[in-house]
N, C-alpha and C positions, 0 to 999 in steps of 0.2 A: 208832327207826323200827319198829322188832319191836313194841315196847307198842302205837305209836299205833296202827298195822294190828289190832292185838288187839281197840282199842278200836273201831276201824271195826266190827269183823267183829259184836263182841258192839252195839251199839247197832243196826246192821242188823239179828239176830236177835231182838231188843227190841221194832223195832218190826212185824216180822212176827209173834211173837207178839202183840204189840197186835191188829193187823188179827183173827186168829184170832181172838182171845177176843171182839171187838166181830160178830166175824160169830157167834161162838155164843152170845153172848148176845138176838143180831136171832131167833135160830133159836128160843132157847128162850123168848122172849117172844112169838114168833107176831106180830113187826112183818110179817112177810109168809107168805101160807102153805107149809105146808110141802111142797104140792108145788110150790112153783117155785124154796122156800129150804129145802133141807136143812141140818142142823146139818154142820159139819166132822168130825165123829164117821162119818155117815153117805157123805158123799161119802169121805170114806179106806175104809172098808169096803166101798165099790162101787171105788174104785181096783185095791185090793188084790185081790178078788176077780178084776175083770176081767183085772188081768196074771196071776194063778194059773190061773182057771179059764175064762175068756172068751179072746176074742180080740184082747185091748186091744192083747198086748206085739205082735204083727205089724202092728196098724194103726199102732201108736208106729215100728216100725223103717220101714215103709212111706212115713210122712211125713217122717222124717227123710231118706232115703234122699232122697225127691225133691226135698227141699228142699237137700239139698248137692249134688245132679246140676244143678239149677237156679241155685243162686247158683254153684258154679264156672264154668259158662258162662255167668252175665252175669260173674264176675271177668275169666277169658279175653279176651272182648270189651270189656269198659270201659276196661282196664287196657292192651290192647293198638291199642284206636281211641285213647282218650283221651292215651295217651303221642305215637301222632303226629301229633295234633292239640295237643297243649301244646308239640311241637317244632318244628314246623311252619306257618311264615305262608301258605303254597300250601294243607296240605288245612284248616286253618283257615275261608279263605277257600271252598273248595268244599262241607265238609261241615256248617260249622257252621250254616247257615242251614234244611239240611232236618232235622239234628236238631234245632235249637230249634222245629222246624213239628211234630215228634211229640214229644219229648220233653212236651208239658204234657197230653199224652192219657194217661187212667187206666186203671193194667192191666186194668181190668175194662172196660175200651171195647174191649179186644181179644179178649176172651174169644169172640165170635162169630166173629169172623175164628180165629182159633186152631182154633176148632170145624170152620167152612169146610173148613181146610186138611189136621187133624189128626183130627176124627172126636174122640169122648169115650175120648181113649185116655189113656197115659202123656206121648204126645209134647205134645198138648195142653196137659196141667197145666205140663210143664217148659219149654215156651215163654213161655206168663204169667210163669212164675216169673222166666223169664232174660231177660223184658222189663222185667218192674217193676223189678226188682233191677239193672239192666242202670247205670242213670242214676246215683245217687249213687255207684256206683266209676268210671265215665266222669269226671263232673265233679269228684270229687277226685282225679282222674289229673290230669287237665288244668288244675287249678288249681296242681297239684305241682309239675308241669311247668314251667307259667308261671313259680311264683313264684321259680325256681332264678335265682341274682346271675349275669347275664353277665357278671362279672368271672372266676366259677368256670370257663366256656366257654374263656374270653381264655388262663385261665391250665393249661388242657388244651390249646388250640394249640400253645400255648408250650411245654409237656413234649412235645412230638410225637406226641402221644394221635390214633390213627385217628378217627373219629366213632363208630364202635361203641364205642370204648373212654372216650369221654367220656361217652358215654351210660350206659354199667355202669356206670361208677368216679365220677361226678362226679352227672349229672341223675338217676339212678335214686335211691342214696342219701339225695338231697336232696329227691326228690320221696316215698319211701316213707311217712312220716309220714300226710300226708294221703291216700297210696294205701291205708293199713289202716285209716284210720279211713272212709274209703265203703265200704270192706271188711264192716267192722263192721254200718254201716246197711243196706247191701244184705243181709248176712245174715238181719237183722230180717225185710226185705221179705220177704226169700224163705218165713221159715217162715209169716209171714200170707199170701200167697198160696199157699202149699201148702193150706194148710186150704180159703181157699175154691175153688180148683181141685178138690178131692176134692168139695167139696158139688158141685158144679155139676156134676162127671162120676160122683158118686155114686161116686167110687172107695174102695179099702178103704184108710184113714187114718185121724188124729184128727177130721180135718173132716167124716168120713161116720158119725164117733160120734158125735161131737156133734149134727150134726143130725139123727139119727135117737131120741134121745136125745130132745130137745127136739120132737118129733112127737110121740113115746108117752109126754110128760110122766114121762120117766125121772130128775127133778132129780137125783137124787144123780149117776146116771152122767156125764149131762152136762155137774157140777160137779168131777166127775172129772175127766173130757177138759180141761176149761179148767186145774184145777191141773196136768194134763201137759204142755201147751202151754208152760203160763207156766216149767214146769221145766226146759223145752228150750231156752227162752227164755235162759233165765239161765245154762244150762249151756254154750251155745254161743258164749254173748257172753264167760263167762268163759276159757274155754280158747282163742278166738281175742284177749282182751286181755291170755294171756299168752306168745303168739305175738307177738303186737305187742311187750310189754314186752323180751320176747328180741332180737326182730330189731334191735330202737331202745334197746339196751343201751347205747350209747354216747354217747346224749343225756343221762341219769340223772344227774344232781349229786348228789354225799353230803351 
């Protein structure tokens, strides 16, 4: 198990080097100009610089920040509508028909209404954020929920389990699986709508580097900002998939 994982890790590294070298050989042969393709040489030396002597590292803790103040409140509410609506044939029946009436509207159709309500502030960005992100932990609650055996139910009556206590000890368990992995996708959402929430309200984040960046023909900073994005990217997915791995220790076959 230990090798194969080694092998994963080093073949993933392979082919990120791959990518590297084919973006610096695009740069050094001038397939596109160099100001709109800097070599990876140049965008790391505008990275580095900007977390030493720019203002990168606060725009990076700034986006980050709102991007988990945002997806925790769509977790909150998905995870808490969508459990009792996967329990529940009554709010089933009452709510699911107006969430399917918004649910297929794009967070960026909300973005005016947010403004409306919210003005170009913080509350703004974090309502986008814990609207788009809101659906995929909702609907993998509520699929969880669902797919739990009412045989599991029958046989919590039968131990003299209150309903709370079926709910903790029997549907939660059985539903978590699919509650961490909308977990997961929602996390995604959240950090691509942080970005473009910061453009839209010009607030101070990676989304307000980059697009300033890309106004004054800054390529390398620009391509900075996109390698920091995608580094948050991957950094967040890994530490909440091994959150996942921990809590779902008990599914793991040797």
């Amino acid at each position: 198990m230990i090798a194969r994982r080694c092998l994963w890790i080093l073949a993933s590294l392979a082919v990120t080097a791959a990518l590297v070298g084919l973006w610096q050989h695009a740069a050094d042969a001038r397939l596109v100009s160099p100001a709109f393709l800097p070599s990876p040489a140049r965008a790391w030396i505008a990275l580095i610089d900007g977390l030493q002597q720019g203002d990168l590292a606060f725009k990076l803790m700034s986006t980050v920040e709102r991007m988990i103040y945002g997806w925790l409140l769509a977790s909150l509410l998905g995870i808490v509508i969508g459990s009792i609506i996967g329990i529940s044939r009554t709010a089933r029946a009452y709510l699911v028909p107006t969430l399917e009436m918004i649910r297929p509207l794009p967070a960026s159709a909300i973005i005016p209404v947010a403004i409306s309500f919210f003005g170009l502030s913080e509350g703004m960005i974090i309502a986008v954020i814990g609207f788009g992100a809101l659906w995929p932990m909702l609907l993998s609650t509520v699929h969880g929920f669902q797919a739990v055996e009412q045989r599991l139910y029958e046989v919590g009556r039968l131990l003299g389990l209150s309903a709370w206590e079926v709910i903790r000890k029997i549907a939660l368990p059985s539903a978590m699986p699919d509650i961490l992995a909308g977990m997961r996708i929602g996390l995604t959402v959240a950090l691509i709508l942080s970005v473009v929430g910061e453009m839209m309200a010009s607030a101070d984040g990676l989304g307000q580097w980059v697009l300033f960046a890309a106004r004054a023909f800054r390529a390398a900073d620009l391509y900075a900002g996109v390698v920091l994005l995608g580094v948050i990217g991957f950094l967040s997915a890994t530490i909440l998939g091994a959150v996942e791995r921990y809590l779902l220790r008990w599914r793991v076959t040797p």
